[in-house]
N, C-alpha and C positions, 0 to 999 in steps of 0.2 A: 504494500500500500504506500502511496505517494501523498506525501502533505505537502500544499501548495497555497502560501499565505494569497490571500486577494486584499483589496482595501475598497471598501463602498465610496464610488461616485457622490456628487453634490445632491442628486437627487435618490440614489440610494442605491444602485444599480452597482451590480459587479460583471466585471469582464471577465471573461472564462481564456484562459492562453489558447492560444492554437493549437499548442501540443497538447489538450485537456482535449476541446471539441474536435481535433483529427482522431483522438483515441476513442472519442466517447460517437463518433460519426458524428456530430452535428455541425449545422453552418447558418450564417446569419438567417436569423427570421425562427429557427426552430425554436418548438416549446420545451420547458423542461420543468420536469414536478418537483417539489421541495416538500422534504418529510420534517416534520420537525420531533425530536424525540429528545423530551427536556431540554437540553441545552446547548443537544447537536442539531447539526443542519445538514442531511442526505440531498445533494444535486442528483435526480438522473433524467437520461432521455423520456421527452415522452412521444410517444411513436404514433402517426398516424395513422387514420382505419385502413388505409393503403399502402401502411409500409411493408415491405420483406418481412419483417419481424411478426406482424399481424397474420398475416398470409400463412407461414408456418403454424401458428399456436391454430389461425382455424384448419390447415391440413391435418395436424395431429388429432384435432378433434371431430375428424369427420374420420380418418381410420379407426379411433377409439369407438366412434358410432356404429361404425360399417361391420369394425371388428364382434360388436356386440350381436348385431343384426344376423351374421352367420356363424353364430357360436353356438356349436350342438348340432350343426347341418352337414352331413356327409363331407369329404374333401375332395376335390375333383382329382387329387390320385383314388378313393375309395372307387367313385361314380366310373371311372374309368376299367378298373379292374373287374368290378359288377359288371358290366357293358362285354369287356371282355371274354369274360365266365360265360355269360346269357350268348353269346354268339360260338363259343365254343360249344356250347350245349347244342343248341341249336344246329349246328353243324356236325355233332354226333348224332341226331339224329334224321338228319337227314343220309347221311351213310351209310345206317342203320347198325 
C-alpha cells in the first residue's frame, strides 16, 4: 500500500497525481465514491452502467443464472451417449 499526502484546494477539492488515476484507470470528468469510516477516507473508482467492469459482474451473473437453470439436467456428454446406446440398439435389431 502506497501513502500519498494531497493538500485541499481553496474550494476544497483534491487533485489525485496521474500516477494514482493511471493506476486506478481514471481521467478527467470520472466519478469516484468516498467511504468514510470514522476518520479515514477510502477514494475509489466509481464505474459506469457501461463500463468493462459492469459488463463482467452482469456476465458472471447471468452464468451463475444459466448455471442454476440446468442444474440437475442431463449433460450433453450423458444425452449423447443415451443417443448413442438407443441407435446401437436399434441397429441390433435391425440385424437381428
Amino acid at each position: 500500500m502506497e501513502r500519498t499526502v494531497l493538500t485541499l484546494g481553496p474550494e476544497g477539492q483534491l487533485t489525485l497525481p496521474i500516477d494514482i488515476r493511471q493506476a486506478m484507470g481514471i481521467s478527467a470528468g470520472a466519478q469516484v465514491e468516498a467511504l468514510m469510516d470514522g476518520s479515514s477516507l477510502t477514494i475509489s473508482p466509481r464505474w459506469p452502467e457501461t463500463s468493462n467492469h459492469n459488463a463482467i459482474q452482469e456476465l458472471d451473473q447471468l452464468i451463475d443464472e444459466l448455471q442454476a437453470i440446468f442444474r440437475g439436467q442431463p449433460s450433453l456428454e450423458e444425452d449423447l451417449y443415451a443417443m448413442r446406446h438407443e441407435d446401437d440398439r436399434r441397429m441390433e435389431q435391425k440385424l437381428g
